[in-house]
C-alpha positions in Angstrom: -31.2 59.1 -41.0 -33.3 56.1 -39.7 -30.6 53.6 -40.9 -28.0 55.3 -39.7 -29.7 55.4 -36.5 -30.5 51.7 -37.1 -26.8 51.3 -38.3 -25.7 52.7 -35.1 -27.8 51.3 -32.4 -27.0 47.7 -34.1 -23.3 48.6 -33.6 -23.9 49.6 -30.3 -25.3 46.2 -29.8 -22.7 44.3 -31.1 -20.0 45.9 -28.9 -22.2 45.4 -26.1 -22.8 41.7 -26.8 -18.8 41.0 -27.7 -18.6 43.2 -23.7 -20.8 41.1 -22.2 -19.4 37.6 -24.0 -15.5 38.9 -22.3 -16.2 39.5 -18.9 -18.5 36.2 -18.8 -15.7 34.5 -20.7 -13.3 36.1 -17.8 -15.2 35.3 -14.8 -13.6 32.5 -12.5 -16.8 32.0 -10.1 -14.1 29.6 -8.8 -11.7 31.4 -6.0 -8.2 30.5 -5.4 -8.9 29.8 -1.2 -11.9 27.0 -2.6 -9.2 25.7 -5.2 -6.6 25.3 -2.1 -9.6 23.8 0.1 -10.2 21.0 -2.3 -6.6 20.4 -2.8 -5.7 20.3 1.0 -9.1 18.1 1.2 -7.3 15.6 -1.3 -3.8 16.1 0.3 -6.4 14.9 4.0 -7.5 11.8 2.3 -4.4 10.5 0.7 -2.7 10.9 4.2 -5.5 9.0 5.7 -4.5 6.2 3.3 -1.0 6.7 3.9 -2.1 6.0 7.6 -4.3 3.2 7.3 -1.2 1.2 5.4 1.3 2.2 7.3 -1.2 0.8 10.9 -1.5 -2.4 8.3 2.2 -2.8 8.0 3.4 -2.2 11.5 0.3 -4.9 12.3 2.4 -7.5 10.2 5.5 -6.4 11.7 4.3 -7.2 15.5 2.2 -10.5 14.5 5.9 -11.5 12.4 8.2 -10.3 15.6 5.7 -12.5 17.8 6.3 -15.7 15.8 10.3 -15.1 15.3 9.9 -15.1 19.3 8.0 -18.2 19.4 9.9 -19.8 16.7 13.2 -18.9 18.5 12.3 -20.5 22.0 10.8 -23.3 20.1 14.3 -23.9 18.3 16.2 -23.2 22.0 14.1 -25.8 23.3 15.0 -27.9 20.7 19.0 -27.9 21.1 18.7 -27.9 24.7 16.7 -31.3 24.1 19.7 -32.8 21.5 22.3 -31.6 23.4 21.3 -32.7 26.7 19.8 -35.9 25.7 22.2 -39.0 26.7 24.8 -40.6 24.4 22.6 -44.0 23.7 19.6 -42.0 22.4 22.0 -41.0 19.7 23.4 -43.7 18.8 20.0 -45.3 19.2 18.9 -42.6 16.4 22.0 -43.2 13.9 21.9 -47.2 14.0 17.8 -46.4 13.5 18.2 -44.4 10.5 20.7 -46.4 8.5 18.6 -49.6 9.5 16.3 -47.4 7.8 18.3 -45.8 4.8 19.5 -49.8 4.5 15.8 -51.2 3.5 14.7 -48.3 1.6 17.8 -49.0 -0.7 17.9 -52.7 -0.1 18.8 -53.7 -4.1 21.8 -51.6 -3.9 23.0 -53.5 -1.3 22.5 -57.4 -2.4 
């Protein structure tokens, strides 16, 4: 009788033990709502990033679209200079340069 009593309560505590061992192996201490708080955190900081580059970029874009402005008044001032300039100046310019292109390549021409 006292091994079947022993038999018995060792059963008892194997069940209980194999019990005990599912419902730990079952419990999710972890809820969905914290889940979705840590994902929505992540979701917070990548669009932070996102943010950050995007400021970078349009930063590039105004400094660039303030030196085409610059560069374009500069190149205005420029043909309004050429243009208006008198007709001796150019000619001044063209006998200048092949006076020029003339000694630099002075054994092609003896």
């Amino acid at each position: 009788m006292k091994d079947k009593l022993v038999i018995l309560l060792w059963i008892i505590f194997t069940v209980a033990v194999i019990g005990v061992y599912i419902k730990l192996a079952n419990f999710n201490p972890v809820d969905k709502e914290s889940i979705l708080l840590e994902r929505i955190s992540r979701l917070e900081l990548k669009i932070d990033s996102l943010n950050n580059k995007k400021d970078s970029i349009r930063a590039v874009i105004d400094s660039t679209h303030v030196k085409i402005i610059t560069n374009e008044k500069h190149y205005q001032e420029r043909v309004n200079t050429i243009i208006t300039q008198p007709l001796s100046v150019d000619s001044q310019y063209v006998s200048d340069y092949i006076g020029r292109y003339i000694e630099s390549h002075q054994s092609y021409f003896q």
